[in-house]
C-alpha angles and dihedrals in degrees: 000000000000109000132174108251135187111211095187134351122284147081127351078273089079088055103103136175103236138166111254128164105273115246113266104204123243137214108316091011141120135206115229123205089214115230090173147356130204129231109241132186089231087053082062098043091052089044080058094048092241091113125039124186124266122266106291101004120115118277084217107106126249140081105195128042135166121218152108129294115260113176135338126231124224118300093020098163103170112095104249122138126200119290090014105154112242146148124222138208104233139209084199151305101082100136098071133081087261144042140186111197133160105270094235083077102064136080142185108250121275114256114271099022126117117228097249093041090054098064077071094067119052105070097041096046091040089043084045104038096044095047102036098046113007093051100013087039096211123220134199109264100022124125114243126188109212105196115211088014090184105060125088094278095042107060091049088049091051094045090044091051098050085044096055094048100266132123114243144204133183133190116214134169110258142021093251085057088041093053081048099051091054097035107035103015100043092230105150098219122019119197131213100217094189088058118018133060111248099200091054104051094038084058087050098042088050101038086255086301088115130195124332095197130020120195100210127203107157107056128182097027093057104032098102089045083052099057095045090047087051122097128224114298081009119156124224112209113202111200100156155015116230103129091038156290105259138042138143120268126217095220088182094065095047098048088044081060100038090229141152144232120207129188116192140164129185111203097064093056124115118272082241093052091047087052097059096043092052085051085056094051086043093050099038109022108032090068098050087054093052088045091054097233088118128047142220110228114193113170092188149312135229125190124263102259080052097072093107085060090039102058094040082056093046096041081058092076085223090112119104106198124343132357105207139194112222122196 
């Protein structure tokens, strides 16, 4: 099959269409036909060489793809039948023309959605839907800071969190996102980053209370700025690494505000853990996509033997929503 591969670490120039042994599907498993596959950051990570896949997953790129089942591996339990349309939360190997991948991470195709369109959809509501309410634990009427509000997870974050009762305010990286995020997006205070101070207007926005919850992907860079924006018994959830890996913690001010910093990832859990999370985004955010009341949200796609094109597009930052690979 033709299939996306990295020969080295770099830029989106290393990204080449090759010929590689198409997957055969093991027990539990199913075999998916890709439609379409969606740009992560940690696609890009791993491009770089700064995120390697876990222990016995593909070293293709791609954790979300959108297709149609193909074949089924022994003890498959879950009730697909060939050339059902679905979509899969991957370990790997999504930019290529085939995928195995434990049935628990599939699911049929929200209602509404279109089958390209839904490769947009399985890492950023797993990644969402796991962090904000699974491990924040996010509550109606709390305040919750979405950090690149923009960006694939983001605008699912922020359309999650007005769905589920919260305030919500993102950060972006320009006044033209940040018009986006409030008018197009609900969120009820959008932040120029690149211009404005955080910690100060979430303190205004909130009478000095600040946030309750903070969806960080940045990392290093913000996590002083984190701990001042959060309220008292507020959670920091770490999801990703952009602005770096180490910083110093001012444990007095989090234990003054009894909060708490989480780190999570989600490629690297266990194929049981990612089920029941997918049966959580099954049971809680594909409604809310039939019904309308969330959004897909797809900037542009480029064909596979485009990546290269596609991750220099994405690494731009010019990009509002999701960046896809279509076959």
């Amino acid at each position: 099959m033709k299939a996306i591969v990295a020969p080295q670490p770099g830029g989106p120039d290393v990204l080449t269409l090759a010929e590689v042994p198409a997957p055969v599907p093991g027990p539990g498993e199913v075999l998916i036909d890709v439609v379409a596959a969606g740009i992560n950051r940690a696609d890009v990570q791993q491009r770089r060489g700064f995120y390697p896949p876990p222990a016995g997953a593909s070293t293709i790129l791609g954790l979300e793809v959108s297709g149609r089942i193909a074949g089924f591996g022994p003890n498959v339990t879950r009730p697909f039948s060939l050339g059902d349309k679905v979509v899969a939360l991957l370990s790997g190997g999504g930019y290529a023309e085939q995928v195995a991948v434990p049935a628990g991470q599939v699911l049929p195709l929200p209602g509404g959605v279109d089958v390209v369109t839904a490769a947009s959809l399985p890492e950023v509501a797993a990644t969402v839907y796991s962090n904000l309410f699974m491990t924040a634990q996010l509550q109606p009427g709390e305040t919750v800071l979405i950090h690149g509000g923009t960006g694939g997870i983001g605008v699912m974050a922020v359309q999650l969190a007005k769905a589920a009762g919260a305030r919500v305010i993102a950060t972006a990286g320009s006044d033209e996102k940040a018009a986006m995020l409030t008018g197009y997006l609900g969120a009820d205070l959008a932040i120029n980053y690149r211009s404005q101070d955080f910690v100060e207007l979430v303190r205004e926005h909130t009478a000095g209370l600040g946030a309750n919850v903070i969806l960080d992907v940045v990392g290093a860079k913000y996590l002083a700025q984190n701990v001042q924006a959060l309220a008292l018994y507020g959670r920091l959830v770490v999801i990703g690494l952009q602005g770096g890996t180490t910083a110093e913690l001012d444990l007095g001010a989090l234990l003054a505000k009894r909060a708490a910093v989480i780190g999570t990832t989600l490629r690297a859990r266990p194929a049981e853990e990612k089920a029941t999370i997918m049966d959580g985004v099954r049971g809680h955010v594909w409604p809310l996509l039939a019904s309308g009341a969330v959004k897909t949200l797809v900037d542009k796609t480029f064909p596979l033997s485009q990546a290269a094109a596609a991750h220099e597009y994405f690494d731009s930052g010019a990009h509002v929503g999701k960046v896809l690979l279509t076959l």
